[in-house]
VOPAGU-2260 file (C-alpha; in pm, 1 decimal, decimal comma):
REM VOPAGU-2260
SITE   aa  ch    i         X         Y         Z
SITE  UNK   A    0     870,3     357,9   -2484,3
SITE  UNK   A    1     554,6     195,6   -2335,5
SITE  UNK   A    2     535,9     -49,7   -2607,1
SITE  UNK   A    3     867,3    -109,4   -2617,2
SITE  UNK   A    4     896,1    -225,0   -2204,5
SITE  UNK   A    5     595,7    -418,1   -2272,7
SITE  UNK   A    6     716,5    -629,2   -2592,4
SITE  UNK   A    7    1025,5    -692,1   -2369,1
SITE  UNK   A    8     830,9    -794,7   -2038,9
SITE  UNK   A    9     656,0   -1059,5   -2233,0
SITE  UNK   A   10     935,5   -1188,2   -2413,5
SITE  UNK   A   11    1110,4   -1249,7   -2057,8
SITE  UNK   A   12     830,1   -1396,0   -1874,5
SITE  UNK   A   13     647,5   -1563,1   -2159,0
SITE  UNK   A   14     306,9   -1527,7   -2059,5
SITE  UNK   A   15      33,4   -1280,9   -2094,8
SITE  UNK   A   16    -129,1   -1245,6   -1754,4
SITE  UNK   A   17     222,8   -1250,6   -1590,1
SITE  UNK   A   18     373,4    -982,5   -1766,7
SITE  UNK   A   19       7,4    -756,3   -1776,4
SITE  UNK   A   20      68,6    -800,0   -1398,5
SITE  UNK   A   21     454,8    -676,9   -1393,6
SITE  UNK   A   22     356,7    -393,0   -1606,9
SITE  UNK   A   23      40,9    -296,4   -1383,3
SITE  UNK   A   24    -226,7    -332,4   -1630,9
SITE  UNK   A   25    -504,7    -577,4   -1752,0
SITE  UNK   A   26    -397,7    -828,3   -1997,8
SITE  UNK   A   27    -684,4    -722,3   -2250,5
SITE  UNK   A   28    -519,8    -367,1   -2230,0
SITE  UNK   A   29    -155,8    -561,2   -2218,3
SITE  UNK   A   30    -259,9    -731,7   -2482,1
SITE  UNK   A   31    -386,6    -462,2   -2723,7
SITE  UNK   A   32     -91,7    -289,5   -2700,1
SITE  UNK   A   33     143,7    -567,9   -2791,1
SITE  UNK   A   34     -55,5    -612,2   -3087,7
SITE  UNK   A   35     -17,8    -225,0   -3144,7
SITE  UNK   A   36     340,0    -259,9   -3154,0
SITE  UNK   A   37     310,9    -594,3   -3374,3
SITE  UNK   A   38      77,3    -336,3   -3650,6
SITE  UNK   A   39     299,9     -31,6   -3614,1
SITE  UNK   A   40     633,1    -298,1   -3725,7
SITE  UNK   A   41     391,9    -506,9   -3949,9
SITE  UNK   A   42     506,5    -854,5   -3827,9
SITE  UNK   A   43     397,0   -1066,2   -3559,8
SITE  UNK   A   44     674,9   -1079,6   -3275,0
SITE  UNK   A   45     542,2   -1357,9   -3090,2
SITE  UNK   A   46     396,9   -1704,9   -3174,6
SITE  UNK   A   47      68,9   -1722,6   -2894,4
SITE  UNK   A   48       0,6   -2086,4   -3015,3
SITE  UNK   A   49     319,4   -2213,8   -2764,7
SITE  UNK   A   50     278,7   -2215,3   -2376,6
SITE  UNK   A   51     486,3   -2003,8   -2289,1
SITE  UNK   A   52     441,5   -1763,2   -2524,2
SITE  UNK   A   53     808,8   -1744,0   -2822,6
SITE  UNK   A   54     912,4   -1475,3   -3026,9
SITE  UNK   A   55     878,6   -1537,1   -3347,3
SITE  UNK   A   56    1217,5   -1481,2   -3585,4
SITE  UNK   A   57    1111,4   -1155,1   -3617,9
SITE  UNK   A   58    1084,8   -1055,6   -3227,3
SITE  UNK   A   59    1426,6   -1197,1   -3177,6
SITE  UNK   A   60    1560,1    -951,9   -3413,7
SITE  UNK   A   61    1367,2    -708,1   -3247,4
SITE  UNK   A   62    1479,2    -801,6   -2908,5
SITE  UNK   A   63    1803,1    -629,7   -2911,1
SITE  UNK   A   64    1717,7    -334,5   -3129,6
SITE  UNK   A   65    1410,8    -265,0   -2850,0
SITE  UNK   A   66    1672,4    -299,9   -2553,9
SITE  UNK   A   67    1903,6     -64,9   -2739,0
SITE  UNK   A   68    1615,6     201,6   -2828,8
SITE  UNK   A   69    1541,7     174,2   -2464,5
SITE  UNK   A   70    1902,6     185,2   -2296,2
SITE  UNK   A   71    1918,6     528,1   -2527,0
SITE  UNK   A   72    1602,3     651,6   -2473,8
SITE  UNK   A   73    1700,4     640,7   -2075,1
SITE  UNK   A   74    2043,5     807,2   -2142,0
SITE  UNK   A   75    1866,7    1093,7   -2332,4
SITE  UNK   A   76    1716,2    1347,8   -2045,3
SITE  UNK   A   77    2048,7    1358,2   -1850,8
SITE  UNK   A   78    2206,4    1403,8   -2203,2
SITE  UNK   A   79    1939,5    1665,9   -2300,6
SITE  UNK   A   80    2027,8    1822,5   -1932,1
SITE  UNK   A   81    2394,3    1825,7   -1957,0
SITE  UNK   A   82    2395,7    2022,3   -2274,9
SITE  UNK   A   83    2130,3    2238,3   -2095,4
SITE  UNK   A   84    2344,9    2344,5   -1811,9
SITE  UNK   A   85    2684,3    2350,5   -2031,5
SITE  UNK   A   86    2640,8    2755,0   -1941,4
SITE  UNK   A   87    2417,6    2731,6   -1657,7
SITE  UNK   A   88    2483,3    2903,3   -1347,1
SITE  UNK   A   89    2296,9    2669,7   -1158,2
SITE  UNK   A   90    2400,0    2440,6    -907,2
SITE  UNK   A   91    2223,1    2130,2    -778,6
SITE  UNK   A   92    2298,0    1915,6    -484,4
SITE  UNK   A   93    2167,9    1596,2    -275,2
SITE  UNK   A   94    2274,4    1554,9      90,4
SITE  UNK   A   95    2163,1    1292,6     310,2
SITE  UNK   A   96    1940,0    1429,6     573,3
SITE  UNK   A   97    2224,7    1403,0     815,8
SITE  UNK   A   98    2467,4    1647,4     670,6
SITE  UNK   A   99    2212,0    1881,0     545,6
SITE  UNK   A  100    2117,2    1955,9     890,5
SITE  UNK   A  101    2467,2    1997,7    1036,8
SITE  UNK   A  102    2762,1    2030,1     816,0
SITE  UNK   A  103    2625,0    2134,0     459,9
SITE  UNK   A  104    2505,8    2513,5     548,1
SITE  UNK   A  105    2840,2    2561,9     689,8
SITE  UNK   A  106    3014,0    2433,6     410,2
SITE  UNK   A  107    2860,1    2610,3     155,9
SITE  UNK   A  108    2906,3    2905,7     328,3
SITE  UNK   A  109    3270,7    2845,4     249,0
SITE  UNK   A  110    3188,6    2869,9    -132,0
SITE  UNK   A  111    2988,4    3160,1    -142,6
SITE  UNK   A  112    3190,1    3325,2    -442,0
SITE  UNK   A  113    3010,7    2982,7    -660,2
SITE  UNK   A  114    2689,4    2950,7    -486,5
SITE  UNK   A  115    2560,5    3289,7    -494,8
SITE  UNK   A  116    2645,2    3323,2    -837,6
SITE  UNK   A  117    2304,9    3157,4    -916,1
SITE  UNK   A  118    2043,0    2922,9    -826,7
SITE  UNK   A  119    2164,3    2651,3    -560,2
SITE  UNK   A  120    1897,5    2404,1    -449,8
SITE  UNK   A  121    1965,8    2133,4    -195,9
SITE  UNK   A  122    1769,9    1831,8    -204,1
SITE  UNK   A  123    1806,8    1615,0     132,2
SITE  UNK   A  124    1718,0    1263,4      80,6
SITE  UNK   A  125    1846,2     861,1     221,8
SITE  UNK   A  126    2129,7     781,5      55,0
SITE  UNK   A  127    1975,2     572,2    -221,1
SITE  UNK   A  128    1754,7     835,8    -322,1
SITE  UNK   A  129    2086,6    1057,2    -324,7
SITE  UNK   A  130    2234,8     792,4    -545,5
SITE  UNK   A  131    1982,7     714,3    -769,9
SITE  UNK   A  132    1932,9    1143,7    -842,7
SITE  UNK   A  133    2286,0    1178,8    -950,7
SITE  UNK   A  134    2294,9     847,6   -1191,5
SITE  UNK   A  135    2015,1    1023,1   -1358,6
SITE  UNK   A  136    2225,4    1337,6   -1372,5
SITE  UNK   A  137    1906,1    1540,8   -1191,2
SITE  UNK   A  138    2193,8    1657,8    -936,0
SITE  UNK   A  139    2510,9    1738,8   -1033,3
SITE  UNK   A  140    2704,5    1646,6    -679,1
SITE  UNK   A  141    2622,0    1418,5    -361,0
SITE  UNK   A  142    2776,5    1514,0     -24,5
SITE  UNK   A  143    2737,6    1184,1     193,1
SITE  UNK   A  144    2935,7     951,9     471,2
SITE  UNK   A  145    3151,4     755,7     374,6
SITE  UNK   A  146    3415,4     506,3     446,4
SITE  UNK   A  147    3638,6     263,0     286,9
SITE  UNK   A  148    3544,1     -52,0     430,2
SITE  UNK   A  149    3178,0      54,8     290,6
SITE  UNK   A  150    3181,8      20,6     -84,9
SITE  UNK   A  151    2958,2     307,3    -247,4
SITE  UNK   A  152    2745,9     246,6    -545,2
SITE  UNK   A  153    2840,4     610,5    -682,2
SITE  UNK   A  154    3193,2     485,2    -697,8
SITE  UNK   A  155    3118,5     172,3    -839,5
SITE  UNK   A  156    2931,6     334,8   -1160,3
SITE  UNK   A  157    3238,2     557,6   -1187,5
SITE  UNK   A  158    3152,0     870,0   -1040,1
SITE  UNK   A  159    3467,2    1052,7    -914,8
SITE  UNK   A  160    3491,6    1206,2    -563,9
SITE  UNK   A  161    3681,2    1385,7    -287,6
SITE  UNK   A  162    3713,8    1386,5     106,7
SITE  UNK   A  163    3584,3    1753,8     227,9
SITE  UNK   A  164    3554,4    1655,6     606,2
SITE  UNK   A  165    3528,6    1426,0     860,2
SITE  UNK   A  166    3313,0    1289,1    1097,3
SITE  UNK   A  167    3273,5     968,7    1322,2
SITE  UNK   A  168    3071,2     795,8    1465,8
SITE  UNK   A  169    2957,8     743,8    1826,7
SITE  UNK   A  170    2788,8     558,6    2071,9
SITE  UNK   A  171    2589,1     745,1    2292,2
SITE  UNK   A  172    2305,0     695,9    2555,8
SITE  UNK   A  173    2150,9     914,3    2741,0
SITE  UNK   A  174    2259,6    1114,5    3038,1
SITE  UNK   A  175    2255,6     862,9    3353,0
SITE  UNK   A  176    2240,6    1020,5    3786,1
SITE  UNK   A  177    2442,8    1293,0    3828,1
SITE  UNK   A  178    2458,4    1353,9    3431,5
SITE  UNK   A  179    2791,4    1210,7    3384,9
SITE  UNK   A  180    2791,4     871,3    3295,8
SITE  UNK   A  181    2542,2     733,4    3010,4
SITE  UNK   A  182    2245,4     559,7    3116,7
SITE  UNK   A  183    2323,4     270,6    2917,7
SITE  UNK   A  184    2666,7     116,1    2813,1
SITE  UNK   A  185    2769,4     -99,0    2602,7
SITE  UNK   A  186    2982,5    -244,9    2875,0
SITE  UNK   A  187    2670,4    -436,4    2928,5
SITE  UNK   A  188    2619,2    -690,6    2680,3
SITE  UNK   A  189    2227,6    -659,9    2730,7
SITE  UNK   A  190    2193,7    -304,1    2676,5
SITE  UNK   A  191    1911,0    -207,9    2428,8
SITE  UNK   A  192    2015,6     -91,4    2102,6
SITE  UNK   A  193    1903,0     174,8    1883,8
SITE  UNK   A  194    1994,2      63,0    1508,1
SITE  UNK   A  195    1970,8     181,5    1143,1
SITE  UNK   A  196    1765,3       4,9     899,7
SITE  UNK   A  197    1831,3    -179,3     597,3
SITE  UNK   A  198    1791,5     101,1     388,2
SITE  UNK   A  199    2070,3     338,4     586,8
SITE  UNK   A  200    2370,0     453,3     427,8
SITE  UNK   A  201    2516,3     522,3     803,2
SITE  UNK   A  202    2367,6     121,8     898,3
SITE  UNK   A  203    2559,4      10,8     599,3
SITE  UNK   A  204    2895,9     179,0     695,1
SITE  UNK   A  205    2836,8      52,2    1074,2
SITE  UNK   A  206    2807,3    -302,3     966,8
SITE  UNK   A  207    3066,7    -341,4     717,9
SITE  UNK   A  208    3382,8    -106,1     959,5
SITE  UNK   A  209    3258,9    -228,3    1325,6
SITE  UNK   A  210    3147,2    -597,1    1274,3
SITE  UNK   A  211    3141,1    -628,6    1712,2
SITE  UNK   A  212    2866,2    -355,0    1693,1
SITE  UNK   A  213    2679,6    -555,7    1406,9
SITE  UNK   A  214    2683,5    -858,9    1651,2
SITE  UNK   A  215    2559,2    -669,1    1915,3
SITE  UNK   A  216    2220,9    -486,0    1686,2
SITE  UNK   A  217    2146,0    -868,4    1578,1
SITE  UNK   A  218    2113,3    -943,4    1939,6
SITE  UNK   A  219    1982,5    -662,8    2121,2
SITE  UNK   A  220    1807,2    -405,3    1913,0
SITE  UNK   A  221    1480,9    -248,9    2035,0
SITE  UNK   A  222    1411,9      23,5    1769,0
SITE  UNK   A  223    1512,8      47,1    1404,2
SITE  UNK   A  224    1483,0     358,4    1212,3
SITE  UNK   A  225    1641,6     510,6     882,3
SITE  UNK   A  226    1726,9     854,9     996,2
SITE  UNK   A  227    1982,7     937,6    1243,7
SITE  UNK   A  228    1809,7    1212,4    1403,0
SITE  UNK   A  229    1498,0     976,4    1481,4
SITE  UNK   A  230    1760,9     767,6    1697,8
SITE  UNK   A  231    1912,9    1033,2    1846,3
SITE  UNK   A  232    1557,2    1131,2    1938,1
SITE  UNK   A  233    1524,4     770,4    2104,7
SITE  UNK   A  234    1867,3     820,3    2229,2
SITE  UNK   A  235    1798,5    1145,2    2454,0
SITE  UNK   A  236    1419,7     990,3    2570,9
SITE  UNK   A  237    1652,8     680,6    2694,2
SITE  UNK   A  238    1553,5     438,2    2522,7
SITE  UNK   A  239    1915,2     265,0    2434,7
SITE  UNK   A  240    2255,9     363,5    2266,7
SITE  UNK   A  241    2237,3     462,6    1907,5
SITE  UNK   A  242    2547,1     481,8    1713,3
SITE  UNK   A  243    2538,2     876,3    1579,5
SITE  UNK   A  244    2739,3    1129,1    1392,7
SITE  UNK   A  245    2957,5    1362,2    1576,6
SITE  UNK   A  246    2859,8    1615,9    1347,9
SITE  UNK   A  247    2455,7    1569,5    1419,9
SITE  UNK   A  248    2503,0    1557,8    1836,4
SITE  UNK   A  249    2827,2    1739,3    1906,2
SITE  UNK   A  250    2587,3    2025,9    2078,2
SITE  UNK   A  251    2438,5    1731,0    2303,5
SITE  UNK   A  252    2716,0    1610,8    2441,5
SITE  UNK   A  253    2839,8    1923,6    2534,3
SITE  UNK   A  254    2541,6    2009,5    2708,3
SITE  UNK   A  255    2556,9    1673,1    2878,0
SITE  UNK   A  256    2240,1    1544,3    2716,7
SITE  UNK   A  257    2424,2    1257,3    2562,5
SITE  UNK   A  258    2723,7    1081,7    2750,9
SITE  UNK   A  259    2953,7     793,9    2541,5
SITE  UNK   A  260    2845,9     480,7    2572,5
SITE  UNK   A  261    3155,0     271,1    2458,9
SITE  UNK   A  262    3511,4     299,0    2434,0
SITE  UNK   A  263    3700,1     428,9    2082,0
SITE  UNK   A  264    3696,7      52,2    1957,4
SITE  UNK   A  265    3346,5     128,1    1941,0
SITE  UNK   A  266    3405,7     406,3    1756,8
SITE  UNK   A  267    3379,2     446,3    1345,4
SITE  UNK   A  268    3576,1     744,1    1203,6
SITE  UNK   A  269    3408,4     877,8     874,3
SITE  UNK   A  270    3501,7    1082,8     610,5
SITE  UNK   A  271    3269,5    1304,7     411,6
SITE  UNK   A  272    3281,7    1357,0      94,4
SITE  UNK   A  273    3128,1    1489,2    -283,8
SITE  UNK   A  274    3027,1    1290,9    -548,7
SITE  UNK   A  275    3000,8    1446,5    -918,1
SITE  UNK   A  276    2938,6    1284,2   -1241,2
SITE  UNK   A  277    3250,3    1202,7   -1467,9
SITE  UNK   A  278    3064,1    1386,0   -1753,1
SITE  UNK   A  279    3134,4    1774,9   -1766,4
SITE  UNK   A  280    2918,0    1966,2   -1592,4
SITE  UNK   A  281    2765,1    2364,0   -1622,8
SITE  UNK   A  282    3066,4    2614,2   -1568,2
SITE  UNK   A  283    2975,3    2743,6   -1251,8
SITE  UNK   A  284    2958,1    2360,5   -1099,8
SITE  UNK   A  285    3348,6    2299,5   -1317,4
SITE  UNK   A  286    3494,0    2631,1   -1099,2
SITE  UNK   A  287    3344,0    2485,3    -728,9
SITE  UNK   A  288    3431,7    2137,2    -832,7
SITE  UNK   A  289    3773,4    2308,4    -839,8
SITE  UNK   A  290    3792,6    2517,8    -582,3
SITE  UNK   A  291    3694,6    2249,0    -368,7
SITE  UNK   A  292    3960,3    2065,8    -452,9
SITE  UNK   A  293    4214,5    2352,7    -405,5
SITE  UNK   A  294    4096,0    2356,7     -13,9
SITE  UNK   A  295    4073,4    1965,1     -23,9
């Protein structure tokens, strides 16, 4: 697999010391094991007496046949992993940090019948990491915010999904004098804001369903984190309004700690919902996948 990358590093950047770099190695090493590869095949793959490097006639035949080897050497531990769990009673989840502190527990509760039948584990990750887990079939379902003005790259490589709650969210500042009014509003078009980074499935549904409150973080954000609960830590110590899950603060605003700091049109309803693969999956993840949708 190592040889193979390499061979096709080199034939896309054409030059030794650039590709020895990409692949995180010294060109002498680089170098030897390109020529490896040439030995093992017998034929030279690349002509070194051009600047930049070519392949030779017989690396472009090998070009595709490495990419293919590659493309089905990647596909073979989640194929090795579905056959694995074809029988198995174990069940494997992602959850973005969010949801696995507030709404997951209580919704797996609801499945008990599936997910005390065996081993459950819960990893709780950013949404990327969520993403990237169940392309490479080392989860079997994501439970994440969503939204359809927010396109999702789960959906877009054809995982299938369904709605299993809802959410929004909120605006909210800290508690002002007297405790009933937010110390910061977004009535004021200075207030400091509190905003998701780059990275943040919930900053990526923001910007793309509430456009005003994307204006408003270009302008007057103060603080930028990727977690929600690190902004609703900001939040509470006063340090602006942070746009927050219901879910994640419901028990702060009804102890006052957190008062609304806009009106609804500042408001972003959300759904939440599970992501599986396409592909079959163990028996006891086919019979939740189904119940769930029986309560959906």
């Amino acid at each position: 697999m190592t040889w193979l990358e390499d061979f096709l590093t080199l034939a896309a950047t054409g030059n030794f010391s650039r590709a020895a770099d990409d692949r995180h190695v010294t060109q002498p090493a680089f170098g030897r094991r390109v020529r490896a590869l040439e030995e093992w095949l017998g034929a030279e793959l690349f002509d070194r007496s051009s600047q930049p490097v070519q392949l030779t006639e017989a690396g472009l035949w090998f070009h595709d046949t490495a990419r293919n080897l590659l493309a089905e050497m990647h596909r073979l531990p989640g194929e090795a992993r579905a056959v694995a769990e074809a029988a198995s009673s174990r069940l494997r989840f992602a959850a973005t940090h969010a949801l696995s502190l507030t709404f997951v527990p209580d919704w797996l509760r609801r499945f008990d019948v599936y997910t005390l039948a065996g081993n459950l584990q819960l990893e709780s990750d950013m949404l990327r990491r969520c993403e990237t887990l169940l392309a490479q079939r080392r989860v079997q379902f994501v439970l994440c915010h969503a939204h359809a003005q927010a396109g999702s790259p789960m959906e877009q490589a054809g995982h299938i999904s369904m709605a299993v709650g809802h959410d929004t969210l909120l605006p909210v500042s800290a508690a002002g004098s007297g405790d009933q009014t937010s110390r910061h509003s977004l009535d004021d078009t200075t207030a400091p804001l509190l905003a998701y980074s780059d990275e943040s499935g919930l900053g990526h549904i923001l910007a793309a369903a509430c456009p005003a409150a994307q204006l408003r973080l270009a302008a007057h954000t103060v603080f930028t984190a990727h977690l929600a609960s690190v902004l609703r830590t900001m939040a509470l110590d006063g340090r602006g309004v942070a746009w927050l899950p219901f879910s994640l603060i419901a028990p702060d605003l009804d102890a006052g700690r957190l008062q609304p700091a806009g009106g609804p049109q500042w408001q972003v309803p959300l759904e939440i919902r599970l992501y599986r693969n396409p592909a079959p999956l163990g028996k006891t993840a086919e019979a939740l996948w189904a119940a769930v949708g029986a309560q959906a």
